[in-house]
C-alpha positions as CSV (number, residue, x, y, z in Angstrom):
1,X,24.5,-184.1,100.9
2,X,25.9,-181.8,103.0
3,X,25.1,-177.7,101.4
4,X,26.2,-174.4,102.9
5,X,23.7,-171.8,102.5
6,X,22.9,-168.1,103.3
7,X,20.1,-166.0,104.1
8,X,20.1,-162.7,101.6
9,X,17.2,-161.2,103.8
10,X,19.5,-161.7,107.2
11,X,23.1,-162.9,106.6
12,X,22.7,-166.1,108.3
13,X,25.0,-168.7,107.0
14,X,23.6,-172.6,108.0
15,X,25.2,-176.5,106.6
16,X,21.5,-178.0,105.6
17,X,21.0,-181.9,104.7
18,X,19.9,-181.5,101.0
19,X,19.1,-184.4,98.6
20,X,22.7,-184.6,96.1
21,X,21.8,-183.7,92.6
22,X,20.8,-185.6,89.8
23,X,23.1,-185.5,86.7
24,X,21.6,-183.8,83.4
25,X,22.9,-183.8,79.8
26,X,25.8,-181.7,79.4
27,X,26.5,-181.5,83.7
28,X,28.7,-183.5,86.0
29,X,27.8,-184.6,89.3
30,X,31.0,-184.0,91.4
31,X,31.8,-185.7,95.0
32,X,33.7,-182.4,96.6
33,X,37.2,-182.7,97.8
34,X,37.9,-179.4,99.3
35,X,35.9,-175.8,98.4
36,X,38.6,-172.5,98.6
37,X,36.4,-169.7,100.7
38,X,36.9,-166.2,98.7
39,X,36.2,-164.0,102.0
40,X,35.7,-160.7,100.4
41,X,32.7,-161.8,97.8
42,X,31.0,-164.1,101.2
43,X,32.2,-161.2,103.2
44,X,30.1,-159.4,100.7
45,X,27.1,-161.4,100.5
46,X,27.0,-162.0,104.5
47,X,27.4,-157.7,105.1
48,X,24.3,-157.4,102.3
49,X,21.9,-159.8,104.0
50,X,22.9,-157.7,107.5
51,X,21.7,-155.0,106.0
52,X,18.7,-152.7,106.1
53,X,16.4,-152.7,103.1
54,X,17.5,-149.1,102.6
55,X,20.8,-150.2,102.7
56,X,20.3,-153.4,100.2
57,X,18.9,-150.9,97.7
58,X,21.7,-147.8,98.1
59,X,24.3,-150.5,97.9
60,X,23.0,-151.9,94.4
61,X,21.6,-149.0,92.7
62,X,21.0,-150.8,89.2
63,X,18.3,-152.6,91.2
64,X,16.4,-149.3,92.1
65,X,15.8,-148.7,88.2
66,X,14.8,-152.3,87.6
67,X,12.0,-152.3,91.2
68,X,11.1,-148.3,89.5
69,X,10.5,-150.4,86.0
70,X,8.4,-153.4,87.7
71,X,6.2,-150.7,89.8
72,X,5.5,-148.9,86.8
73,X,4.2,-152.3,84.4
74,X,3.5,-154.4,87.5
75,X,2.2,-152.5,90.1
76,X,3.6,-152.1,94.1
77,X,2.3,-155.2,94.8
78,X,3.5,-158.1,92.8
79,X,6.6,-156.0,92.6
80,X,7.6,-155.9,96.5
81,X,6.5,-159.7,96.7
82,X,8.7,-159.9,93.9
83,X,11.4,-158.2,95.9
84,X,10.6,-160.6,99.1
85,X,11.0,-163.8,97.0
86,X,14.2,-162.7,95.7
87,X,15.3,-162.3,99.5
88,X,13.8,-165.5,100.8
89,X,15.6,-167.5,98.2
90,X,18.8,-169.0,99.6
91,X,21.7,-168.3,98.3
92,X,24.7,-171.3,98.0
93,X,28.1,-169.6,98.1
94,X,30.9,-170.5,96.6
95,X,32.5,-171.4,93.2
96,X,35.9,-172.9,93.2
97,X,35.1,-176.5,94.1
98,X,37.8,-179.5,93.4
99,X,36.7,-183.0,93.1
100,X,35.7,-186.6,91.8
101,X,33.2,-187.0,88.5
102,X,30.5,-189.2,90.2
103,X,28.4,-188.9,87.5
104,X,28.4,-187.7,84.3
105,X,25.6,-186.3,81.8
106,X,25.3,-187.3,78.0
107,X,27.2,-184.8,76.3
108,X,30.2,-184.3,78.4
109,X,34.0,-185.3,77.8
110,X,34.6,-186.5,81.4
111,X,34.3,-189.7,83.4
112,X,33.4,-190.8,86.6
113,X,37.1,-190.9,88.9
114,X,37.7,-188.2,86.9
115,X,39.9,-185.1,89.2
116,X,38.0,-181.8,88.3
117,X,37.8,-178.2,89.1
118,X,34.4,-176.4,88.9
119,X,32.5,-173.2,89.7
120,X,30.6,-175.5,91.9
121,X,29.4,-174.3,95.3
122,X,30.4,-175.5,99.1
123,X,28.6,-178.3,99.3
124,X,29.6,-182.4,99.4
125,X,28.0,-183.3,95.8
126,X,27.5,-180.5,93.2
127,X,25.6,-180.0,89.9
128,X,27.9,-178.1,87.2
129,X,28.1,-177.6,84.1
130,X,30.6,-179.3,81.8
131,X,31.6,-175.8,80.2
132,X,32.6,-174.7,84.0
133,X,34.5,-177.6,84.6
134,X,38.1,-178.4,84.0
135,X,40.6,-181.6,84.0
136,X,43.0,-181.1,86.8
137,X,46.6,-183.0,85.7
138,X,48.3,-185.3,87.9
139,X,50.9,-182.9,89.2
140,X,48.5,-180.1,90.5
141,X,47.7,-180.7,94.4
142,X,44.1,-179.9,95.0
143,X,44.9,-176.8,97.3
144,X,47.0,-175.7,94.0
145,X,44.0,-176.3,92.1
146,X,41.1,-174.4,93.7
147,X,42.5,-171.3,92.8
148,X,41.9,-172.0,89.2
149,X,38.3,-170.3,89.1
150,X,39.8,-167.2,90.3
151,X,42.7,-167.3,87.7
152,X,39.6,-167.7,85.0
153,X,37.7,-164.9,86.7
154,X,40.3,-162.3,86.5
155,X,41.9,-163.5,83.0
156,X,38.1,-162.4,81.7
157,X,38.6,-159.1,83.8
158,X,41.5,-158.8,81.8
159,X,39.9,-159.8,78.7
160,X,37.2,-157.3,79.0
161,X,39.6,-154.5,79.7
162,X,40.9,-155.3,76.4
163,X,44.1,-153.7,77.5
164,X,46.5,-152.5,74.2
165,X,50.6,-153.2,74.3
166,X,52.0,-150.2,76.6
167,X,48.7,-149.8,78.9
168,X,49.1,-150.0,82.7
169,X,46.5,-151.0,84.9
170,X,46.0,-151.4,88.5
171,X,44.4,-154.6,90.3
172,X,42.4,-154.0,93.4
173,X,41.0,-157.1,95.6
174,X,43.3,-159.6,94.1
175,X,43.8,-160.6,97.8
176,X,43.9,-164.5,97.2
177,X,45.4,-164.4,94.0
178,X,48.5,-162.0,94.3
């Protein structure tokens, strides 16, 4: 299979040959149809591995408590390797992936020909979850449906708000989804 993948330590993006994935219980094996590309969060992730480790670290500060933790059980050793592993591991972007059950695991509700929409990376076979999947009906197109994932991810923004009758609130980097 065909998988997009990107470097956290340097921002390179590459398309890799990569075995496809074998199904488990409770997953779906998915033949991609078409991927949507959200440019601000690979934007994001492209900018971060561009960056200097000084800049990695000021932009995600939470990180700088958790490193400060490791040195302080750990040691400045195992906790920089730590650090480097995290970097060298590549990173598959993407999660609004529409297409065909190829296979699917004990434990799930669909069926291979099945039409699905998933959090599943870019990539031409995916791995995913059954509880991030969802049926796609007849009349959505599969443009219409790749947006679906975003519609989920701000619904939960919403949700965790927990906005009361009356509130107002202000959406910023709804970009694909306005």
């Amino acid at each position: 299979m065909l998988q997009i993948i990107q470097s956290l330590r340097t921002g390179q993006t590459q398309v890799i040959e990569a075995p496809d994935p074998i199904v488990f219980a409770n997953h779906l094996v998915i033949e991609t149809e078409l991927t949507l590309i959200s440019p601000g969060t690979e934007r994001m992730i492209y900018e971060f591995g561009r960056s200097s480790w000084f800049e990695k670290a000021r932009s995600q500060p939470e990180k700088i408590s958790q490193a400060l933790d490791k040195v302080a059980t750990d040691g400045i050793g195992p906790t920089v390797s730590a650090i480097k592993n995290k970097l060298d591991t590549p990173y598959c972007p993407g999660y609004c992936n529409v297409g065909i059950v190829r296979d699917a695991g004990k434990g799930s509700l669909f069926r291979e020909g099945d039409r699905v929409i998933s959090n599943g990376p870019h990539a031409s076979v995916v791995r995913v979850s059954k509880n991030l999947t969802a049926a796609i009906p007849a009349s959505v197109s599969s443009e219409e449906a790749s947006f679906a994932v975003l519609g989920a991810i701000a619904l939960q923004g919403i949700r965790l708000a927990d906005p009361l009758l009356g509130e107002t609130a202000v959406v910023i980097g709804a970009m694909l989804i306005s």
